[in-house]
C-alpha positions as CSV (number, residue, x, y, z in Angstrom):
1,X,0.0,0.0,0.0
2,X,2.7,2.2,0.9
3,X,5.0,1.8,-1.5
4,X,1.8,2.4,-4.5
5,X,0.2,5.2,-2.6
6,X,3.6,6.8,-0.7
7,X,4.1,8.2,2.3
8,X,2.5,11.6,2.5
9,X,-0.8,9.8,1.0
10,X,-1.1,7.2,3.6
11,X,-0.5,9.8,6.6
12,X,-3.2,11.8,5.0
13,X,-5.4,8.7,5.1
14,X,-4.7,7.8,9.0
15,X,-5.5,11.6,9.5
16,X,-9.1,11.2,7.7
17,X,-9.7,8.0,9.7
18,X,-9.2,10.2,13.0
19,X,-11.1,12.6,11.9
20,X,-14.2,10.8,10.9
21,X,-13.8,8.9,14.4
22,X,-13.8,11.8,16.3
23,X,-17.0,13.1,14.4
24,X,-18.6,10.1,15.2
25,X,-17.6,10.4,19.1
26,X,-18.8,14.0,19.1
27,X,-22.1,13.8,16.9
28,X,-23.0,9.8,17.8
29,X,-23.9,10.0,14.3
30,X,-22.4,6.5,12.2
31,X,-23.7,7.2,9.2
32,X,-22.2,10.8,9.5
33,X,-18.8,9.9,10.4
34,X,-19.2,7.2,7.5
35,X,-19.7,9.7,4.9
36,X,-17.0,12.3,6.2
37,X,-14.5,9.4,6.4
38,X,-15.6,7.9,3.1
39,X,-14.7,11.7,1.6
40,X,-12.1,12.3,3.1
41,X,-10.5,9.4,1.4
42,X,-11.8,10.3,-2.1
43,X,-10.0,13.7,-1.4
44,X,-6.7,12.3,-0.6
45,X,-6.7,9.7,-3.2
46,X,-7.7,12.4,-6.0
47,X,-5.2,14.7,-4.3
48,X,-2.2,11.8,-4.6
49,X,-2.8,11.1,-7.8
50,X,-2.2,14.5,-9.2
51,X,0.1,16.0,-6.4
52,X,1.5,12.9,-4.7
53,X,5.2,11.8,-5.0
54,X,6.4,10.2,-8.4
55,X,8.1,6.7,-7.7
56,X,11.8,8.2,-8.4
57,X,13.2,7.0,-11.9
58,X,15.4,3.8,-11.9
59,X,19.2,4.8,-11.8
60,X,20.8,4.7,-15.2
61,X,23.5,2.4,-14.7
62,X,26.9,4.6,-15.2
63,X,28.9,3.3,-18.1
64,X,31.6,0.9,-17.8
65,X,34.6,2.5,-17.4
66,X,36.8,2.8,-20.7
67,X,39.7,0.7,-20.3
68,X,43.1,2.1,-21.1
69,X,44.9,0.5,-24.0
70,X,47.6,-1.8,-23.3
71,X,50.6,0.0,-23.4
72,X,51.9,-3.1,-26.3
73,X,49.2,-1.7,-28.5
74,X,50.6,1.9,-28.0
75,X,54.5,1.4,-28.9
76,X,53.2,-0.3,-31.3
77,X,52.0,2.6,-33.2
78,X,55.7,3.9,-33.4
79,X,57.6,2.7,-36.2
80,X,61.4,2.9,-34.5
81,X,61.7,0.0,-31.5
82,X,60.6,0.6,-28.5
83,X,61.0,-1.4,-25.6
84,X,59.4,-1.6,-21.9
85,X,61.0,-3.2,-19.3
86,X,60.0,-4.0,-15.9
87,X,62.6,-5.1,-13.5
88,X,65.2,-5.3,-16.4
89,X,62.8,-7.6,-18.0
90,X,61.7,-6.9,-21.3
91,X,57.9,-6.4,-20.8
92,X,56.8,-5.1,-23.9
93,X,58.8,-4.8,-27.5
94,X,57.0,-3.3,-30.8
95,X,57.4,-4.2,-33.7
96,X,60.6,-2.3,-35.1
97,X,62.4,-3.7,-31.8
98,X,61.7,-7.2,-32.4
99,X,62.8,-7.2,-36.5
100,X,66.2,-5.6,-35.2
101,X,66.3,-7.9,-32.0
102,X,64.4,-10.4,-32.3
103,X,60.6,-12.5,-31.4
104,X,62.3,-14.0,-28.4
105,X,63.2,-10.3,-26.5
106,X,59.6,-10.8,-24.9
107,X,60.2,-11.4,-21.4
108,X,64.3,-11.8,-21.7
109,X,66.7,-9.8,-19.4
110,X,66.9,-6.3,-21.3
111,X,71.3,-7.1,-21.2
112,X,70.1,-10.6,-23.2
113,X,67.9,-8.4,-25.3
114,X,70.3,-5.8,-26.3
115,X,73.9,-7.3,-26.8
116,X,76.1,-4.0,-26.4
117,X,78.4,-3.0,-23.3
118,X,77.2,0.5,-23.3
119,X,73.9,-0.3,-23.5
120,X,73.6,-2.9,-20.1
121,X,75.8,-0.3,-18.2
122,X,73.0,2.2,-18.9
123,X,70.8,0.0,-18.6
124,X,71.7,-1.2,-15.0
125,X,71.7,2.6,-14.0
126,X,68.8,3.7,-12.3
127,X,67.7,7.6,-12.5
128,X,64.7,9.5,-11.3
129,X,62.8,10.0,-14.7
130,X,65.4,12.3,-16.5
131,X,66.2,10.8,-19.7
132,X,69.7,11.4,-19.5
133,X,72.3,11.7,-22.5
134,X,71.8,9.0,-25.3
135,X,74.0,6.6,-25.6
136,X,75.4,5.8,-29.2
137,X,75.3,2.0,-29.6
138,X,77.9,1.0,-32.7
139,X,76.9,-3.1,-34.6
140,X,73.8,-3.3,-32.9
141,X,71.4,-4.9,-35.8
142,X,74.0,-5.2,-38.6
143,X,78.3,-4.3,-38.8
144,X,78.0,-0.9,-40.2
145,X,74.6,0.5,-38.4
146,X,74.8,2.8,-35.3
147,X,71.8,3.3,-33.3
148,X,71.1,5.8,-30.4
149,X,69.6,4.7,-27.7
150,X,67.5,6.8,-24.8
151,X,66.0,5.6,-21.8
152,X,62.6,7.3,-19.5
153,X,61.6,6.6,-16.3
154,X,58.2,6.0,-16.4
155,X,55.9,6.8,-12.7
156,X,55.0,3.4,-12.2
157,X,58.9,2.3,-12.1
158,X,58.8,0.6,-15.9
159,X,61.4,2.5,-18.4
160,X,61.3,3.0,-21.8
161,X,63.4,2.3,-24.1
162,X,63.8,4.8,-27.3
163,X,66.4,3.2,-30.2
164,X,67.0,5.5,-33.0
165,X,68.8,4.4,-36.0
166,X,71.3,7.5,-36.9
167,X,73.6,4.9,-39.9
168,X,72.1,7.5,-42.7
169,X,73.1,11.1,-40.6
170,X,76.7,9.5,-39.7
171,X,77.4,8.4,-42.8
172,X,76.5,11.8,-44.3
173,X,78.6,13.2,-41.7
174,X,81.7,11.0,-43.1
175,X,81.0,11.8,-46.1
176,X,81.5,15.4,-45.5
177,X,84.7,15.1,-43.4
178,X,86.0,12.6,-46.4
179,X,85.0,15.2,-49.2
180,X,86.7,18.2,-46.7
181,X,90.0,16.3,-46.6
182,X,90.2,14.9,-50.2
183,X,89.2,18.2,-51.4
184,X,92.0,19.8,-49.2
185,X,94.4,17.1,-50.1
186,X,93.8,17.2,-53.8
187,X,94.4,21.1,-53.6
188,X,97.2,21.1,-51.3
189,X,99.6,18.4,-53.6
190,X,99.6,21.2,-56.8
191,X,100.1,23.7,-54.4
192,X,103.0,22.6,-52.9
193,X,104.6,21.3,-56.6
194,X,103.7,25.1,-57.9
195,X,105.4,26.6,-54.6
196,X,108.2,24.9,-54.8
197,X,109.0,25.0,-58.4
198,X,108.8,29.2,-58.4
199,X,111.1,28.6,-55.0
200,X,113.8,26.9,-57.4
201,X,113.2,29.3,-60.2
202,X,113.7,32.2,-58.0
203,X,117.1,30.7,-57.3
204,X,120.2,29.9,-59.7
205,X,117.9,27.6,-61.9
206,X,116.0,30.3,-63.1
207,X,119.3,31.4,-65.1
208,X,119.0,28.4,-67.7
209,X,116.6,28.9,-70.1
210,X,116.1,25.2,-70.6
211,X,115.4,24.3,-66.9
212,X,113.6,27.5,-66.9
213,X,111.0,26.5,-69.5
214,X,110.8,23.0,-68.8
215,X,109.7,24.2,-64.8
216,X,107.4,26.4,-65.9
217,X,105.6,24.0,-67.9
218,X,105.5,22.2,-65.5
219,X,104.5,25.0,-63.2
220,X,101.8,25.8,-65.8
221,X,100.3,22.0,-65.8
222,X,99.8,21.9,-61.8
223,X,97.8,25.2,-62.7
224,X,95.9,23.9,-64.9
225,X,95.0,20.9,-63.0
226,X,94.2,23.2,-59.9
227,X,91.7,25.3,-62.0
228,X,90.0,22.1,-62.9
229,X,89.5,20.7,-59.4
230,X,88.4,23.7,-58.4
231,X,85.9,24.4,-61.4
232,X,85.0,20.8,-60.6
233,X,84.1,21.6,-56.9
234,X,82.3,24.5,-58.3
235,X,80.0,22.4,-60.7
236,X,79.3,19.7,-57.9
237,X,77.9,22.5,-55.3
238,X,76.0,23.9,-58.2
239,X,74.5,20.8,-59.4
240,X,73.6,20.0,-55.7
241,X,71.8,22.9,-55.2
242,X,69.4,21.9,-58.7
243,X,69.0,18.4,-57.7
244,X,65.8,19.3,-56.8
245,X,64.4,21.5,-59.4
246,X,63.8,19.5,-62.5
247,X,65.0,20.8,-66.1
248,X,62.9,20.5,-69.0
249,X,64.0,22.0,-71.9
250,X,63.6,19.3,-75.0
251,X,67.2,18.5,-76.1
252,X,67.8,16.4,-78.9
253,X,70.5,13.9,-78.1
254,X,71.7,13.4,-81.5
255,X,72.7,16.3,-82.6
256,X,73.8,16.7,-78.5
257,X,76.4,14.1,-79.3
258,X,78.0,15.7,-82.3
259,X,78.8,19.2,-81.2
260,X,80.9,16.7,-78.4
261,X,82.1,14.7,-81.4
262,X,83.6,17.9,-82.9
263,X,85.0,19.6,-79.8
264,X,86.7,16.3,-78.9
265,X,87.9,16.1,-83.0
266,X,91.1,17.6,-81.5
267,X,92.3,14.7,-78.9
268,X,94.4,11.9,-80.3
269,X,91.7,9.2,-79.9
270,X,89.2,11.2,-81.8
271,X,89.2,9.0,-85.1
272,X,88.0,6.3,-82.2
273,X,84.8,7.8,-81.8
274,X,81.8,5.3,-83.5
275,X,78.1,6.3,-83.1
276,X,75.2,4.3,-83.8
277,X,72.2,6.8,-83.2
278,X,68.5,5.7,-83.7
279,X,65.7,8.3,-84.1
280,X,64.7,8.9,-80.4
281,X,62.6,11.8,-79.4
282,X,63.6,14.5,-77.2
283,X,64.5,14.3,-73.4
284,X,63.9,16.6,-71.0
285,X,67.1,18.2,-69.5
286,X,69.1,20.9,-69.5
287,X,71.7,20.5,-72.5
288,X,74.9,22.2,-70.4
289,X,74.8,19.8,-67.8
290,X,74.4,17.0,-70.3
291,X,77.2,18.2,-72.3
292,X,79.4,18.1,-69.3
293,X,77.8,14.3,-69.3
294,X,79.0,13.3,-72.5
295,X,82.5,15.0,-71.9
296,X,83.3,13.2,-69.3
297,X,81.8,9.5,-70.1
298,X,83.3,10.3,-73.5
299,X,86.8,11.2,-72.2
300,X,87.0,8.4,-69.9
301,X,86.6,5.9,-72.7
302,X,89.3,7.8,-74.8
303,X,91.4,8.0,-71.9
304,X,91.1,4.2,-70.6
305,X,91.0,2.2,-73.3
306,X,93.3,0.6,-75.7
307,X,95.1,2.7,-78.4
308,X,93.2,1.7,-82.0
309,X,89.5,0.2,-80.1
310,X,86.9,2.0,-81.0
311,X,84.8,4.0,-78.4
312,X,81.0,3.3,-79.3
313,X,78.5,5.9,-78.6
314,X,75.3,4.1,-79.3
315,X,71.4,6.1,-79.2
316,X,68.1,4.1,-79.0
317,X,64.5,4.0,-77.1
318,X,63.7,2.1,-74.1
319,X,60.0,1.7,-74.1
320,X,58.1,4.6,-74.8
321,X,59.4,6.9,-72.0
322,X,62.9,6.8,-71.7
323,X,65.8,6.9,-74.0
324,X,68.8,4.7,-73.3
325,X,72.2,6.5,-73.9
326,X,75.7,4.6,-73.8
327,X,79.2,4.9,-74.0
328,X,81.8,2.1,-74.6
329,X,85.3,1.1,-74.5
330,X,87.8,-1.5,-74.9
331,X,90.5,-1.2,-72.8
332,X,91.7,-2.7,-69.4
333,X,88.3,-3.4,-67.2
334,X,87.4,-2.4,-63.6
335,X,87.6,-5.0,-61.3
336,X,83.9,-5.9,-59.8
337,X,84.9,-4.8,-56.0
338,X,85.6,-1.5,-57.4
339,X,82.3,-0.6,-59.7
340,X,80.2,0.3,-56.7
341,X,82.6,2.9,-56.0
342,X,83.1,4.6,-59.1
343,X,80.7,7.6,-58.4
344,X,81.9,8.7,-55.0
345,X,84.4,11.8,-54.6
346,X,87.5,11.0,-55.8
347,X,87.3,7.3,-55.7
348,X,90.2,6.6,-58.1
349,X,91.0,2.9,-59.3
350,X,94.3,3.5,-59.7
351,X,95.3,7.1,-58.0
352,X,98.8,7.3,-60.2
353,X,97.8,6.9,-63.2
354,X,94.0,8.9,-63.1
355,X,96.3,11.8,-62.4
356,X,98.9,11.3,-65.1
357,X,95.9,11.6,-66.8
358,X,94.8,14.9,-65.3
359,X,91.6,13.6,-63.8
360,X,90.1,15.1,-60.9
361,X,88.6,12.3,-59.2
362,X,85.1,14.3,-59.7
363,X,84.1,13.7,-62.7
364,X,82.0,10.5,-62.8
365,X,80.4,12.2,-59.4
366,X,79.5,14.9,-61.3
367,X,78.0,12.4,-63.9
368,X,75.4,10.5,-61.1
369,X,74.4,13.9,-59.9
370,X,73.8,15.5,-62.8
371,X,71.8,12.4,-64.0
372,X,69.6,11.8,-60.5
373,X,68.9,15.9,-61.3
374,X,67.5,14.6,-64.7
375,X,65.4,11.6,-62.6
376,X,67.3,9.3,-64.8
377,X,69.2,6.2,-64.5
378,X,73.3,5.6,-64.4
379,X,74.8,1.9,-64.8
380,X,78.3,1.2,-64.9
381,X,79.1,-2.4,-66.2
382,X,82.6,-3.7,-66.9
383,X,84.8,-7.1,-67.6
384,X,88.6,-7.3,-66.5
385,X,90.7,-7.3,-69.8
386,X,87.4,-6.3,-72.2
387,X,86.5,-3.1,-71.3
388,X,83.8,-1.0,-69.7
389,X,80.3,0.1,-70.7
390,X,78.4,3.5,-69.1
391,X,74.5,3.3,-69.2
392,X,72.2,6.2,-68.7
393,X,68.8,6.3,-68.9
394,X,67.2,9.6,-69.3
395,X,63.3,10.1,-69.2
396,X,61.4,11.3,-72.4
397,X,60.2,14.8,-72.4
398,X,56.4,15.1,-72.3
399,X,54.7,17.4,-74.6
400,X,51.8,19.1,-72.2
């Protein structure tokens, strides 16, 4: 009854009961007390069921609460490794960490995991949630890569472990500290033949006309061979700077290849020179830089091979989109340890005899850089004792 009618309703009811008892004390009239008690409950029940209390609403359950995501699905989102490790137990690896370490990390002792000296003495440290300098890890993975490794306390006493492969910035770096000190060396051994030959002119054997001019010739070749490098280091930067812009001018191989032909007419190898040139169409490129192309893979092959071999310059398609250029000799080879070589900064086969030569040690850098500028192709193929073979592939120009 209660719980359909409430509270205030039934009090209201016991308080009609009383009253229609107490009017039946008073009057001795029943049948009047009857009536007053039977209205007085018609009143209240009409009154409840306007005014009375509304059973209160069910509570809405409260959501469950969102569960965090396990911390494996989170590293997992990052593509370098990452490891977590709980009591220098490897809790937690993602995916990067276990191609470079392994499936079996999960669970193994991080020291087991991670195979380096520097890295278990860091490891074994314990700090209070600074990360602390990185520590460079040298062989980890493969010989030549060099990793960085940084480690974060987290609140809940796990670490994190942060590897970050830095092989492609160091080897940039050496390349630059290898380019500075060739660069300097090939500049510093023509300076010091040039200073010391005016030093000996200066002195008595500047009085014989026949030393004289045979030291200034001298004196005039280390010059010369100066001004190249130099103009050489001065066409690299340059064509660095481009690399990312492009050409597209239409240039017509063919006739590309015999302005070279004639202003190489003057070298002794030039009745070496064979072309076989098919009808290609234009590329896109810049026609200075590929000049430069063509005098240099041209003057290689005159310069290395055989006296009395031909030097083929051949012209044709590849598919409908590029255009396949290449220049051949026949003279000693290039041994296959060396080819993959050929293109850095004065890489030299044989140092003595490139610069009896007068080359620069530039020149087939020059080449790949001037070629990746063109978004072409450059493929250098050769057998010991029959000679070597340049490819480039160069894209078609497009007519918009």
């Amino acid at each position: 009854m209660h719980s359909f009618l409430g509270v205030r309703t039934a009090l209201a009811l016991v308080v009609a009961a009383i009253a229609a008892v107490a009017s039946m004390l008073l009057n001795g009239d029943v049948q009047a007390g009857l009536v007053v008690l039977v209205c007085a409950v018609a009143a209240v029940l009409i009154a409840a069921s306007g005014n009375d209390e509304a059973p209160a609403p069910p509570e809405r359950a409260a959501p469950p609460p969102q569960s965090e995501p396990a911390i494996a699905e989170v590293i997992e989102a990052v593509a370098e490794p990452l490891l977590v490790i709980t009591d220098s137990r490897v809790e937690a690896a993602n995916h990067g960490a276990r191609e470079l370490l392994g499936e079996h990390v999960l669970g193994e002792d991080v020291r087991v995991a991670i195979r380096h000296p520097a890295a278990a003495e860091r490891l074994m440290r314990r700090d209070n949630g600074a990360p602390g300098a990185p520590i460079h890890l040298v062989g980890l993975g493969t010989r030549d890569q060099r990793w960085e490794m940084r480690v974060h306390a987290l609140d809940d006493g796990r670490r994190v472990v942060h590897l970050i492969d830095r092989t492609g910035s160091y080897a940039a770096e050496r390349m630059r500290v290898d380019f500075v000190a060739n660069a300097s060396h090939e500049l510093r051994t023509p300076l010091a033949s040039l200073l010391g030959y005016v030093e000996t002119l200066r002195e008595d054997a500047g009085d014989d006309p026949q030393t004289r001019g045979r030291f200034l010739k001298i004196v005039f070749g280390e010059a010369q061979r100066m001004q190249r490098l130099i103009e050489d280091l001065i066409s690299l930067s340059r064509i660095e700077a481009e690399k990312y812009r492009a050409p597209d001018k239409a240039v017509n191989l063919a006739e590309l290849i015999g302005q070279v032909a004639i202003e190489l007419s003057g070298s002794p190898r030039a009745a070496d020179l064979v072309t076989q040139l098919a009808d290609v169409p234009p590329v896109a490129g810049d026609p200075t830089q590929l000049s430069q192309v063509l005098h240099n893979i041209i003057g290689n092959a005159m310069k290395y091979g055989r006296e009395g071999t031909p030097v083929t310059i051949a012209l044709q398609p590849d598919g409908e989109s590029m255009v396949r250029l290449s220049v051949g000799d026949e003279g000693e080879g290039i041994p296959a340890q060396h080819l993959p070589r050929l293109t850095e900064r004065f890489y030299r086969v044989d140092s003595g005899r490139s610069r009896s030569l007068g080359g620069t040690g530039l020149g087939l850098a020059i080449v790949k850089h001037i070629i990746e500028r063109h978004r072409g192709r450059l493929d250098i193929t050769s057998t010991v004792g029959k000679g070597t073979t340049v490819t480039m592939l160069l894209p078609v120009r497009r007519v918009s």
